[in-house]
C-alpha positions, -999 to +999 in steps of 0.1 A: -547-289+530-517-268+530-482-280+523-464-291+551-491-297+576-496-336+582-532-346+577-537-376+601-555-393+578-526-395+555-507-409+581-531-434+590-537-446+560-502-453+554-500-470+586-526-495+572-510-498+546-481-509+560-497-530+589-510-549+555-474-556+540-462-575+573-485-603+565-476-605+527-467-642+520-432-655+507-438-677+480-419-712+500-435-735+467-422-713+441-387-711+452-383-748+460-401-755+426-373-730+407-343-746+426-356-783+422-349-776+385-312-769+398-303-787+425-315-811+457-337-797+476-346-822+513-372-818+538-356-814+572-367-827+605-358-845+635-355-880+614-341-863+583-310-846+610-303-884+617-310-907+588-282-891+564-300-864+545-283-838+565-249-858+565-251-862+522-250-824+519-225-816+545-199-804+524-218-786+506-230-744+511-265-747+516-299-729+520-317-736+550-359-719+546-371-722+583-400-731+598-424-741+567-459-728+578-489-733+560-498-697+543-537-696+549-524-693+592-532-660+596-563-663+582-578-690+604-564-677+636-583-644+627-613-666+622-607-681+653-604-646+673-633-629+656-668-636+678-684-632+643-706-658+625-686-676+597-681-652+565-704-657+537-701-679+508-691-650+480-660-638+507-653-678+512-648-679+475-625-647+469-606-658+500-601-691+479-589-682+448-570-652+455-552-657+487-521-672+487-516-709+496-491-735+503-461-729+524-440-696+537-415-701+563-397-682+592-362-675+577-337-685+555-302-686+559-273-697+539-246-720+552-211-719+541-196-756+525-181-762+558-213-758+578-210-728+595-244-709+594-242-670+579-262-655+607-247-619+599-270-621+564-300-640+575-331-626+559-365-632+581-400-630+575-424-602+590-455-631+586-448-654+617-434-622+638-470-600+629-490-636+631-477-633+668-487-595+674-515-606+663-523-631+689-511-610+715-535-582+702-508-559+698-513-546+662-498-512+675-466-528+676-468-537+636-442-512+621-407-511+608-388-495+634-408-524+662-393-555+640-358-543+630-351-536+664-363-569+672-345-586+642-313-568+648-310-581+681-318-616+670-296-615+646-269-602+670-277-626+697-272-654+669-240-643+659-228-641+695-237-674+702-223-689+666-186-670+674-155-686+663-151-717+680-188-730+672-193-770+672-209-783+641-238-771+629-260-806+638-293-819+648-294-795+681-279-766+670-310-766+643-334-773+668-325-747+694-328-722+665-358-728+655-370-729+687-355-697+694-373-682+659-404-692+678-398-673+703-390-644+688-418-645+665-444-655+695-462-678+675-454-712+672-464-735+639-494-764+639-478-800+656-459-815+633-439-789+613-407-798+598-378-774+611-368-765+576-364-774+536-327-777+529-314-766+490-278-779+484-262-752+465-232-770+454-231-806+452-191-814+455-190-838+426-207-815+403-192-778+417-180-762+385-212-770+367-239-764+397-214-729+398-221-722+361-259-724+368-260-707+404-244-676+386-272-680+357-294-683+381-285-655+403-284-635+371-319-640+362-335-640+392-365-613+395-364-586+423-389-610+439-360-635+448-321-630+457-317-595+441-345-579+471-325-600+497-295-579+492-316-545+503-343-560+524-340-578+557-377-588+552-388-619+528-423-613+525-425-571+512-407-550+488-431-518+501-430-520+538-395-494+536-411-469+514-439-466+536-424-463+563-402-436+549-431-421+532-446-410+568-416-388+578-415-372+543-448-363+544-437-347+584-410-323+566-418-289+553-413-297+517-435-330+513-440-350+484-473-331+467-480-359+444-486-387+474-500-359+493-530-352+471-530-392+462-533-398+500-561-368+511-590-383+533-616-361+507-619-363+467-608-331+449-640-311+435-650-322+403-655-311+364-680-332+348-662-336+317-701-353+297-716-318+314-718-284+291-694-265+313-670-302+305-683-303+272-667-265+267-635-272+287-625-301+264-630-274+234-609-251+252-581-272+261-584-286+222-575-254+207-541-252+190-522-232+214-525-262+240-514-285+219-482-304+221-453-302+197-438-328+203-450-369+182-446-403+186-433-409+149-457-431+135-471-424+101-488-391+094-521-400+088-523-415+123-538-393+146-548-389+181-585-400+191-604-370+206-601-381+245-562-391+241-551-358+227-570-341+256-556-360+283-520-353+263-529-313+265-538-314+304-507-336+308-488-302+291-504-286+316-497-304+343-479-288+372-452-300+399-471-322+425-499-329+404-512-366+394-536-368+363-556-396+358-567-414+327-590-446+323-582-463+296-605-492+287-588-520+265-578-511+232-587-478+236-549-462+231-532-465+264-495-472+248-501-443+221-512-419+243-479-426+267-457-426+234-467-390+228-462-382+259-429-394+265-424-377+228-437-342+246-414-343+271-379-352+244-390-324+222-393-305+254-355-309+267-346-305+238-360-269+231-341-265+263-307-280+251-312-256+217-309-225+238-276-228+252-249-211+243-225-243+240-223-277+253-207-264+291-236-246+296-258-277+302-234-286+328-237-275+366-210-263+381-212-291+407-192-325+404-197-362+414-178-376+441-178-412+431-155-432+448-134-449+415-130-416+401-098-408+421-083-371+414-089-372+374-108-352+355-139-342+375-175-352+361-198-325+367-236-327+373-265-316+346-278-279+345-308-280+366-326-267+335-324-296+321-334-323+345-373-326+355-376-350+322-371-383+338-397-407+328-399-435+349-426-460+338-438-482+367-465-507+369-468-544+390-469-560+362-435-566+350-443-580+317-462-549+308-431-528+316-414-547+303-430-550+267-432-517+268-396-505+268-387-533+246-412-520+220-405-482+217-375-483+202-387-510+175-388-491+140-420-510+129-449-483+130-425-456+128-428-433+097-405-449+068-396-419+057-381-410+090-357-445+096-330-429+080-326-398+100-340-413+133-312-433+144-307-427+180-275-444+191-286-469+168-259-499+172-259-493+205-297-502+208-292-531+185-270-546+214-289-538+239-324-551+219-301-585+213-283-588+248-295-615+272-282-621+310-272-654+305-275-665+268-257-653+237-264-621+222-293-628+192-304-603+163-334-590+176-367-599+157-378-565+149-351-539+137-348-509+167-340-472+159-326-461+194-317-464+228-354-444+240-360-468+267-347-494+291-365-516+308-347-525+345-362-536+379-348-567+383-310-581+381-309-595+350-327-563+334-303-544+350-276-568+334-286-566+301-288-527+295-254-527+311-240-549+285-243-510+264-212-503+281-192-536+279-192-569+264-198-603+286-184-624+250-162-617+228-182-627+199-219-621+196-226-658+197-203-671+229-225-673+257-215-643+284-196-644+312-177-613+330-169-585+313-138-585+291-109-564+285-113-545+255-081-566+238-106-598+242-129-588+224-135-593+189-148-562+180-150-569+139-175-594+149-198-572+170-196-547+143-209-572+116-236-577+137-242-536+140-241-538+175-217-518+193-211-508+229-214-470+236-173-467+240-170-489+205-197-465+185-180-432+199-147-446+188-162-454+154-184-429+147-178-413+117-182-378+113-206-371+142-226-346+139-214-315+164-233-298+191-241-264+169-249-285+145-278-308+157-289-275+172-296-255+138-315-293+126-335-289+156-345-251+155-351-256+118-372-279+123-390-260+145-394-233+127-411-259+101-433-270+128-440-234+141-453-227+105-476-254+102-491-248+135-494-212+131-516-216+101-541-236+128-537-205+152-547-183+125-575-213+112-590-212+148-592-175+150-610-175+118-634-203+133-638-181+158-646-153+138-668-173+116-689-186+150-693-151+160-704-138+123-728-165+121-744-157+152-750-124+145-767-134+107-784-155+128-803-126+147-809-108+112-823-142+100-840-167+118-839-189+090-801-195+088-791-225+103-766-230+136-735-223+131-731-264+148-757-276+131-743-285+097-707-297+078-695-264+063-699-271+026-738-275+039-738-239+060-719-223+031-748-235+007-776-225+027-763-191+038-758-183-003-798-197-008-807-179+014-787-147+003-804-153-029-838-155-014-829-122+002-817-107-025-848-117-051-874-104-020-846-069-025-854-072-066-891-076-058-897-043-033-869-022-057-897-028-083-920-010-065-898+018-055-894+051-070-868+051-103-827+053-091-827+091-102-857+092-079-850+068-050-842+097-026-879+102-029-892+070-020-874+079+020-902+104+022-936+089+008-928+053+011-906+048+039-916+016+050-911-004+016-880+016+012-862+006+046-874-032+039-859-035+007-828-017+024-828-042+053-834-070+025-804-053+008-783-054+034-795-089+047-785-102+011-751-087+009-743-103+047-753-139+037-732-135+005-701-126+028-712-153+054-713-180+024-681-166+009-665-167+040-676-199+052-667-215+020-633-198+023-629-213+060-635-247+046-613-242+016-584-231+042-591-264+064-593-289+035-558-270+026-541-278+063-560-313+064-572-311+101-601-322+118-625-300+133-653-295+154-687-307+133-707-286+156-722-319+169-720-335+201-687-345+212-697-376+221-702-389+186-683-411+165-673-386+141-661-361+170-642-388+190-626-406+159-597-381+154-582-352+177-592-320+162-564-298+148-545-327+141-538-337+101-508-353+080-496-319+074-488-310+107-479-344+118-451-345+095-435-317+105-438-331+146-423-361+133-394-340+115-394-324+151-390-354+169-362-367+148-340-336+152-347-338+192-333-372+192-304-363+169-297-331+192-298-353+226-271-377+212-249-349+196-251-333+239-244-363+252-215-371+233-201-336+238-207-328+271-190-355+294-189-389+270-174-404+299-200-401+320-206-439+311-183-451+332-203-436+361-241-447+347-225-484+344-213-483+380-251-473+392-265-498+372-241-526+390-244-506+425-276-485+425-271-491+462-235-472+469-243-444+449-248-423+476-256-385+478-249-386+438-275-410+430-303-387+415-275-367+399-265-404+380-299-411+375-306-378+353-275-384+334-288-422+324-325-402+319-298-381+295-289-412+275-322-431+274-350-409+283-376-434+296-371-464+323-395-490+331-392-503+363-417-527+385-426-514+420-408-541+440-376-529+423-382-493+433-365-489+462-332-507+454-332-496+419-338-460+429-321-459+464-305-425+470-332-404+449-352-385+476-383-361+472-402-352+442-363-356+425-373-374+389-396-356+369-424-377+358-437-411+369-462-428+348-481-455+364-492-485+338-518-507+343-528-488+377-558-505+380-544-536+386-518-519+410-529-522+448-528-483+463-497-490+487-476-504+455-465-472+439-457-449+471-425-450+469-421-443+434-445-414+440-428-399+468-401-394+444-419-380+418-425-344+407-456-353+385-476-379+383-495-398+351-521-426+361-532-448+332-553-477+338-584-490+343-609-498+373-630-520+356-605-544+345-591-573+374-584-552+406-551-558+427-551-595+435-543-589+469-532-624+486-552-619+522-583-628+537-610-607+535-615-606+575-580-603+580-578-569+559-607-559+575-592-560+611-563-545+599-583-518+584-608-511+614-577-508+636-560-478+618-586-466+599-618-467+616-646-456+591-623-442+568-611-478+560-630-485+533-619-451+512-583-468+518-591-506+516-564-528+496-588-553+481-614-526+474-591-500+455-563-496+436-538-472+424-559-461+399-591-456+421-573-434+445-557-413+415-589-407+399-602-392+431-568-367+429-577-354+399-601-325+392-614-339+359-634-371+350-670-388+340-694-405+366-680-442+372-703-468+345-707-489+373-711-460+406-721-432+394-720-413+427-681-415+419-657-403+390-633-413+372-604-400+354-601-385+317-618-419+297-605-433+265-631-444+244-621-454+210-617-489+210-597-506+183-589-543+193-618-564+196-644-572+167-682-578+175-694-590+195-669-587+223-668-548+219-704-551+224-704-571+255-675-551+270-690-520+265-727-529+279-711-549+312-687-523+321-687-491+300-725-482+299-717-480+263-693-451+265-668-467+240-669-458+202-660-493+178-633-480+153-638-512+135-676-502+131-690-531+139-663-558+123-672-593+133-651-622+119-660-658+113-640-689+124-639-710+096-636-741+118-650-730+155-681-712+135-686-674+151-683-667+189-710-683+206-717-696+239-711-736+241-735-750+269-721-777+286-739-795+314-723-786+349-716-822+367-685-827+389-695-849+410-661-848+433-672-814+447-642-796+419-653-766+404-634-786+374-664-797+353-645-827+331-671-824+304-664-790+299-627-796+297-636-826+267-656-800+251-625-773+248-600-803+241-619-816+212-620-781+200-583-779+206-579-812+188-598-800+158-577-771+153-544-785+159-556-809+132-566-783+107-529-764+110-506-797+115-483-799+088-453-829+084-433-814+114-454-785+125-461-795+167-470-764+178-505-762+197-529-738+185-521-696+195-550-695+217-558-684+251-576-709+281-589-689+304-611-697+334-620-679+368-609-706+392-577-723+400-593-757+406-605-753+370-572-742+354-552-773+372-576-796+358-577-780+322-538-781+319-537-818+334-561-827+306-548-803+276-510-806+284-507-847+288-492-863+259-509-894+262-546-875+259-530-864+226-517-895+213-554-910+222-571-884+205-546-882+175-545-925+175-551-936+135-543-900+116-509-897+100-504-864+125-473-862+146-482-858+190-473-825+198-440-825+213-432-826+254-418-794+253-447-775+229-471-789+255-450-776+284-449-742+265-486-748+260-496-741+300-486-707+299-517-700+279-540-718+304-547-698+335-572-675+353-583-644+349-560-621+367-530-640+349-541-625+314-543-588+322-530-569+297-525-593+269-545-605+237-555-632+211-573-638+183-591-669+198-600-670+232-621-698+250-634-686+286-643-720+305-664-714+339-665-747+354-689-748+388-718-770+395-750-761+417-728-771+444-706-735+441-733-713+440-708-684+457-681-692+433-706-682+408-721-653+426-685-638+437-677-641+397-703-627+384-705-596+418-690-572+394-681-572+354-641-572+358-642-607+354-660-615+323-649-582+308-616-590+310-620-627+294-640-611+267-617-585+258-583-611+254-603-619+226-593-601+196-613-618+169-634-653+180-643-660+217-664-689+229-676-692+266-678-732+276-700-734+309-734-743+318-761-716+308-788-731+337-757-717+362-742-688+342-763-670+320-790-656+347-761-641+369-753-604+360-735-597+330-733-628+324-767-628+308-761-601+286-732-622+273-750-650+269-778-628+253-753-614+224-734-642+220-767-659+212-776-635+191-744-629+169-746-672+164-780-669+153-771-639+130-745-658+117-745-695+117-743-712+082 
C-alpha cells in the first residue's frame, strides 16, 4: 500500500481497538484499598445520607466514586443478549482468572471542604456509558468524539444547575445526580446499589498531617491514578485518545509508516532466515562492513551471540518507517542486545556532533517561544542533523522500564578500565540514582557512571529526574518538600555526598573539557577503532579469497576437503599432505622421464607421462600455496582474536555462541569509542545552550503546556540523557505535543506481553521502530470476556477479527508479521516470527530443557552446557505429587499448600540466624487466583509460623517480613519478566476443574514461564493423576522425573 492512501482495514482495526478500550475497567477496590491506608473511606447510600456518615465528613473536601457496579456487568449482559449456548468450560476459566472483578463505578468527583461539588473537573467512566450502547445495540455510536460530546454537555448541564447560589450538597442533591448519571449512561446498576463510596480527604482535626500525606500521595501516584486524571476525562483508558488520533493521522498525506505497516490487513513476504537463501543472508549481513561501531561497555571478552549481533546490523540498517522484530526467549540477551543498540545510536550522534565546525553549528536557527522566557536571551532549537536519536523505551510493564533505566547507568559490568574516563555527568546521575519523590535522598546501592537514561511515565518518575535540576532538601538526608532557593540549600553537604544538580556541577566543574577538545578524543578514538576494524575488512577479503582459491584446488583435486568442512589448522594440514602426496607422485613420474638436459625430449616421445608429472607439478606447488595461505589466514585471525565462520551449520553451538568478527581487540577500541562519545555529548551540551535546563525542567513539570515547542524540548532532554523509559499509559501526557514520526526510535520491551492497541500512540510518533519480546511467554492479560471481545470484534472486523483480536495477539505478534525477516513459529508453523534469540544463559537443567521442548522446538542453544545444580536441602528439582482434594469446590488444594509451607519452614529454619526474620528469596507461583489467596493466607499468617516454629529457639518472622513476603506469591502473569534461584510452581485443581486444567495447559506460555523464573532449583507441587497427562505438562513431569532419578542421593 502506498503512503497516504487509507487501507480500510487499518481503520477498522483501530476502530476495534478502540470500541475495546471503552469497556476497560477502573480498578474501584484498588483505589479504596490505597486510600484506606490514608484516610476514611464510607459507603454511601440512602441510610448512610441520614444516619451521620455524610454529616462526620462535612467539613471536610472529599472524594465522591459514583455508582459502584459490579465489574463482570458487561459480561453477563452479553451473555444474556447472545442466542448462543453457554461458553465452554476452557473460555469459563480464562474469563475467570483474567477478567477483572470487583467494583468500578460511574464517576468521581471531588468536593471542596465546604461541600460544594467540583462539577467543572469531574472525570467519568466510558464502562457504564458503552454498557448502555450496548444494550441499545448501538456499538456504532462507541467512539471518542460520540462520548465527549455527551460528557461535555453533562458536565455543562451540571455546572448550570450547581451555579452560585446552590443549597447544600445533601441526601437529594446526591440522589438526583446519580440518577441523572443513569440516564446519561442508559444503563442502570442491579437493585440495590449504593449511590457512591465517599474518601474524606482531610479530616479537620488532623489537616496538616492528612496534607503532608495527600501531597506524598499525589506524588507517588502512578499514571494509572490522579496524574491520567489531569489529561483524561475518561477513568477507565489511557489509549482511547491515541487511537482515536491515530485514525486521522493515518488520513493525512504524510502518515505515520511505522503504525502503517504494524496495522496492514496482509503479512509482509517473508525470508526464512533457517532456509539456505536465510542461512546466506545472515552471512552477508555478518560481514564487517555492517557491523556497528558503536558498544555497550562491558568487558572485552564479552561478545555478541550470533543472532543478537544480526538483529543489531539489520537495526543499522533499518530505515525511517520501518519496525524490526526480534523474539527473544528468556535469558537469551534481550537487555544486551538493546544496550548496544542504544550504544549505536550515541556513537552515531556523536560522529555527527564531531563534524561541526563549532558548537553554534549544532544549533537551528529557530528559537523556543516558551512562555517564562520573557525577552532574554533567546534559546534556539537543535540542528536537525542531530535529532532522529531519541530513544524512547516503552513497554506495559512499568517495572521492566523501569529497571531498565535504573540499571544502564550502574558501573557494575562496565569495563574497569573505562570508569575513570566514562563519567557522564557523573554527580549529577548520583542524585538522580539517589533521589526519591517523597523520601530523603539515599546513596544508591550500585555506584552509576552517567545520566544515559531516565525512567519517567508516571508523576513521581517525573519528580525524581527533575530533582537533576533542583533540590526538594537542603541536605541529602531531610525528607523533600518544594524546591528551594539556591541560598537554602546546603550545597557542601550535597557535594560530600557527590551528588550535585546540573546548575551545581556546571558551577563547579573544574576545568571542563572544551568542545574542540572532546572532538579530537572522539575522532582519535575513531581512528583507533577504524584501524582495528579495517584489519577485519581486509581479514574478510582474504576469507573470501581463501573460499574462492580453495574451490578452485578443489576442481584440480577431488581429494581436498571443503573449504566448510574443517577448523583451519585442519584444512591447512591436509592441503600440505596432500601437496606432499602430489609432489612425491611428481618425484615418481620425473624418474621416468628423460634427464633435465634432456627433458625437452620427453614432450615429444612421452608426452603423456610428461604432462602428468607437469600437472602433478603444478598440482603440488598449488596445495603448498593453499596450505601456506590458509595457515597464514589463520595466523592473521588468531592475531585479531575474532570469531569466524567454522564452515558448519549456523545453527550449531559453536556458530551461535559468539558473533563473528567480534574479539577483545576490537571491542576495546568500541569501548574507547563509546567513552569519548559520551565525553563529546557532555562537552556540546554544556557549550551550546547550558541553560537549556531551565526549559527541559519546565517540560518535565508541564509536559502538557509545552505547546508547538514540545518535540523541540523533547530532543534537547534526548540531548542530555539519550534514552527514556516510559509505560504506555503515560504516553500521551508525557509526550503531548510531539506529533508524527517526530522521535527517532521507539523500542518496545517486553511486547509480547503488550496488547496490540497499547503502543499506537507511541508508534504514531515514532520514526523507527524496535520490537523485542516474546510470543510464547504470558500474552496481554486483557481484563474482558471472551464473548464480549468477540462481539466487539465481529462488529468492526468481520472475518479479519481474529488477525486483530486483543486476547489473541499482542504487540509483538502483529510486529513480527511487519517484518520481512523471521523463522516458522515453534508452536504454528504456518506463521513467522521475528529475528530469534537463542543463546540462553539463565536457567540450569532442567528448566532450559523443558522450556526449550514446550515452546522452542528446541531452537535454544544452553550456554551453561548443561549446568544443573543441587539443593542441598529441597534435593534437585523434581515434581512433588500431592493428592488433589478440595473438597469446598476451591481450586486451592490445602494439602498442597502444607506441602510448600513445610518446605518454606525448613528453609527458613536452615538460614535463621539470632535476628535474621527474613523469609526465604523464593518465588510462589501458581496459575489461579483462588490458589494464590489461599497460599498467601496460609504462608503470610503469623500464627501458622509460630505453630510451625513452637519449641525451636528461632525467632517468628516478623509482621512486616511476612507482609513483604506476599509480593513473591502470585500468578503467573504477575512474574513476567523476573527471576529466582528457587522457584515452587503450585497448580492447585481437583477433578472438579477439569477446564481450569485444560485452559492451563491449551498452550505452553504458562508453564514456560513458571519454569523459566527459575534460575537454579524449581519444584512443581500438584497432582500428577490431573497434571502430568495434559500437554506440556507431561513433558515436565517427564524431565523432572528424570533429572530426580539421575540425581537423587
Amino acid at each position: 500500500m502506498m503512503f497516504g492512501m487509507v487501507d480500510p482495514v487499518d481503520q477498522a482495526a483501530l476502530d476495534y481497538w478502540h470500541g475495546v478500550e471503552f469497556f476497560n475497567i477502573y480498578d474501584l477496590d484498588e483505589q479504596l484499598e490505597k486510600a484506606r491506608k490514608h484516610r476514611p473511606v464510607h459507603l454511601l447510600g440512602p441510610e448512610q445520607m441520614i444516619d451521620g456518615t455524610w454529616d462526620s465528613a462535612s467539613v471536610a473536601p472529599r472524594l465522591l466514586y459514583l455508582l459502584p457496579f459490579p465489574a463482570t456487568e458487561a459480561t453477563r449482559i452479553v451473555a444474556a443478549q447472545l442466542s448462543e449456548p453457554e461458553a465452554s468450560s476452557i473460555v469459563n476459566a480464562r474469563d475467570s482468572e483474567l477478567c477483572a472483578d470487583g467494583f468500578t463505578c460511574f464517576a468521581k468527583l471531588k468536593l471542596s471542604a465546604n461541600g460544594r461539588p467540583n462539577f467543572g473537573a469531574i472525570s467519568f467512566s466510558a464502562l457504564p456509558w458503552a454498557i448502555g450502547q450496548l444494550q441499545a445495540g448501538s456499538l456504532d455510536r462507541l467512539s471518542m468524539r460520540q462520548f465527549e460530546q455527551e460528557t461535555t454537555a453533562l458536565r455543562y448541564e451540571l455546572i448550570q444547575e450547581c451555579g452560585a447560589a446552590t443549597p447544600e450538597f445533601d441526601a437529594a442533591a446526591l440522589s438526583a445526580l446519580v440518577e441523572r448519571l443513569v440516564q446519561w449512561a442508559g444503563y442502570r446498576p442491579p437493585a440495590g446499589s449504593a449511590w457512591a463510596w465517599m474518601e474524606v480527604l482531610q479530616e479537620p482535626e488532623t489537616a496538616a498531617a492528612s496534607a503532608a500525606v495527600s501531597e506524598a500521595a499525589a506524588i507517588e501516584g502512578d499514571a494509572s491514578g490522579e496524574d491520567a486524571a489531569e489529561d483524561l476525562p475518561i477513568l477507565n483508558s489511557f489509549f482511547v485518545h491515541d487511537l482515536n488520533q491515530a485514525k486521522g493521522m493515518l488520513r493525512q498525506p504524510a502518515p505515520p509508516r511505522a503504525l502503517q505497516a504494524y496495522l496492514a490487513g496482509i503479512d509482509v513476504p517473508k525470508l526464512d532466515l533457517d532456509s539456505a537463501h536465510g542461512h546466506s543472508h545472515i552471512l552477508q549481513t555478518l560481514r564487517p562492513t555492517s557491523s556497528i561501531a558503536g558498544r555497550w561497555p562491558s568487558l572485552p571478552d564479552q561478545c555478541q551471540s550470533l543472532m543478537q549481533q544480526f538483529a543489531l546490523n539489520k537495526m543499522k540498517a533499518l530505515e525511517p518507517g520501518q519496525i524490526l522484530a526480534v523474539n527473544g526467549p528468556p535469558g537469551t540477551g534481550k537487555t544486551t542486545l538493546l544496550r548496544d543498540l542504544i550504544a549505536h545510536l550515541v556513537v552515531e550522534r556523536a560522529g555527527v556532533l564531531a563534524g561541526l565546525a563549532d558548537v553554534r553549528q549544532g544549533l537551528s536557527s529557530e528559537t523556543l517561544e516558551l512562555p517564562f522566557l520573557g525577552k532574554g536571551k533567546p534559546m534556539y532549537k537543535l540542528a536537525p542533523a542531530l535529532t532522529g536519536y531519541e530513544i524512547v523505551v516503552a513497554s506495559t510493564n512499568n517495572g521492566a522500564v523501569e529497571n531498565l533505566s535504573l540499571e544502564l547507568p550502574q558501573c557494575s559490568g562496565i569495563d574497569p578500565a573505562l570508569l575513570d574516563s566514562l563519567r557522564y555527568f557523573q554527580p549529577v546521575a548520583t542524585k538522580y540514582a539517589g533521589s526519591h519523590a517523597s523520601k530523603p535522598w539515599a546513596a544508591p546501592q550500585l555506584p552509576v557512571w552517567g545520566l544515559v537514561s531516565a525512567a519517567l511515565g508516571k508523576k513521581a518518575n517525573c519528580t525524581r529526574f527533575n530533582d537533576i535540576f533542583g533540590y526538594r532538601a537542603a541536605t541529602p538526608d531531610k525528607p523533600p518538600e518544594k524546591y528551594l532557593a539556591d541560598a537554602k540549600v546546603d550545597h557542601a553537604a550535597w557535594d560530600n555526598a557527590n551528588a550535585q544538580t546540573y546548575w551545581r556541577y556546571r558551577k563547579q566543574l573544574n576545568a571542563p573539557m572544551s568542545f574542540k577538545t572532546a572532538q579530537e578524543k572522539f575522532i582519535d578514538a575513531r581512528a583507533a577503532y577504524n584501524k582495528e576494524h579495517a584489519v577485519l575488512v581486509r581479514l574478510e577479503a582474504s576469507l573470501a579469497q581463501l573460499h574462492a582459491d580453495w574451490e578452485r584446488a578443489g576442481f584440480l583435486c577431488e581429494a581436498l576437503p571443503a573449504f566448510d568442512s574443517l577448523p583451519l589448522a585442519e584444512l591447512a594440514a591436509a592441503a600440505g599432505a596432500l601437496a606432499q602426496r602430489s609432489q612425491e607422485d611428481a618425484d615418481g613420474l620425473e624418474r621416468r622421464l628423460l634427464p633435465k638436459w634432456l627433458r625437452w625430449l620427453s614432450q615429444i616421445f612421452d608426452a603423456k607421462r610428461y604432462q602428468q608429472w607437469c600437472t602433478y607439478c603444478d598440482l603440488a606447488s598449488a596445495l603448498r600455496r593453499l596450505a601456506q595461505d590458509t595457515e597464514t589466514f589463520a595466523q592473521q585471525c588468531a592475531a585479531a582474536d575474532v570469531a569466524i565462520w567454522d564452515g558448519g551449520s549456523l545453527d550449531s553451538h559453536a556458530n551461535q555462541v559468539n558473533a563473528f568478527w567480534q574479539g577483545p581487540r576490537l571491542n576495546q577500541s568500541r569501548n574507547a569509542l563509546f567513552a569519548a562519545a559520551m565525553a563529546l555529548h557532555e562537552a556540546f551540551f554544556l557549550n551550546a545552550q547550558p541553560t537549556i535546563g531551565l526549559a527541559i525542567s519546565d517540560l518535565l513539570s508541564r509536559p502538557s503546556e509545552s505547546g508547538n515547542d514540545a518535540t523541540a524540548l523533547w530532543q534537547w532532554l534526548f540531548m542530555l540523557t539519550p534514552v527514556v523509559s516510559t509505560t504506555f499509559a503515560s504516553v500521551r501526557r508525557q509526550f503531548a505535543g510531539v506529533g508524527s514520526e517526530e522521535l527517532g526510535w521507539l523500542i518496545v520491551d517486553e511486547a509480547g506481553q503488550a496488547p496490540p492497541q497499547a503502543t499506537v500512540g507511541a508508534m504514531m510518533r515514532a520514526q523507527r521502530v524496535v520490537v523485542v519480546g516474546d510470543p510464547l511467554q504470558i500474552p496481554p492479560v486483557v481484563p474482558h470476556g471472551t464473548r464480549l471481545l468477540q462481539l466487539l470484534g465481529n462488529h468492526w472486523l468481520g472475518q479479519q477479527y481474529a488477525r486483530y483480536a486483543v486476547d489473541k495477539n499482542s504487540v509483538q505478534t502483529l510486529a513480527d508479521r511487519a517484518y520481512a525477516f523471521g523463522v516458522r513459529h515453534p508452536a504454528s508453523p504456518d506463521s513467522f516470527i521475528g529475528v530469534p534469540l537463542v543463546m540462553h544463559r539463565r536457567c540450569d537443567a532442567p528448566m532450559f530443557g523443558i522450556a526449550n521442548q514446550i515452546a522452542y522446538a528446541n531452537r535454544m542453544k544452553h550456554a551453561k552446557n548443561g549446568i544443573a545444580t543441587l539443593h542441598p536441602r529441597l534435593g534437585p528439582s523434581s515434581w512433588w505429587h500431592v493428592d488433589a482434594i478440595s473438597g469446598n469446590g476451591s481450586k486451592f488444594v490445602p494439602a498442597q499448600a502444607r506441602r510448600l509451607f513445610a518446605a518454606l519452614v525448613d528453609l527458613y529454619v536452615s538460614q535463621a540466624g539470632a535476628c535474621d526474620r527474613r523469609l526465604p528469596d523464593v518465588f510462589v507461583i501458581t496459575p489461579f487466583r483462588e490458589v494464590r489467596s489461599g497460599l498467601c493466607t496460609l504462608l503470610c499468617t503469623r500464627a501458622n509460623w509460630e505453630q510451625a516454629l513452637a519449641g525451636r529457639s528461632i525467632p517468628v518472622p516478623t509482621k512486616a517480613n511476612l507482609e513483604k513476603f506476599r509480593s513473591n506469591i502470585g500468578t503467573v502473569h504477575t512474574f513476567q519478566g523476573k527471576e529466582c534461584d528457587i522457584v515452587f510452581f503450585v497448580l492447585g485443581c481437583d477433578s472438579s476443574h477439569s477446564g481450569a486444567i485444560n485452559w492451563a495447559s491449551g498452550e505452553p506460555n504458562i508453564l514456560n514461564v513458571a519454569v523459566t523464573r527459575a534460575k537454579k532449583h524449581l519444584y512443581v507441587i500438584g497432582d500428577r493423576n490431573l497434571w502430568g497427562g495434559k500437554p506440556y505438562f507431561d513433558t515436565a513431569l517427564a524431565m523432572l522425573n528424570d533429572f530426580h532419578a539421575r540425581h537423587a542421593a
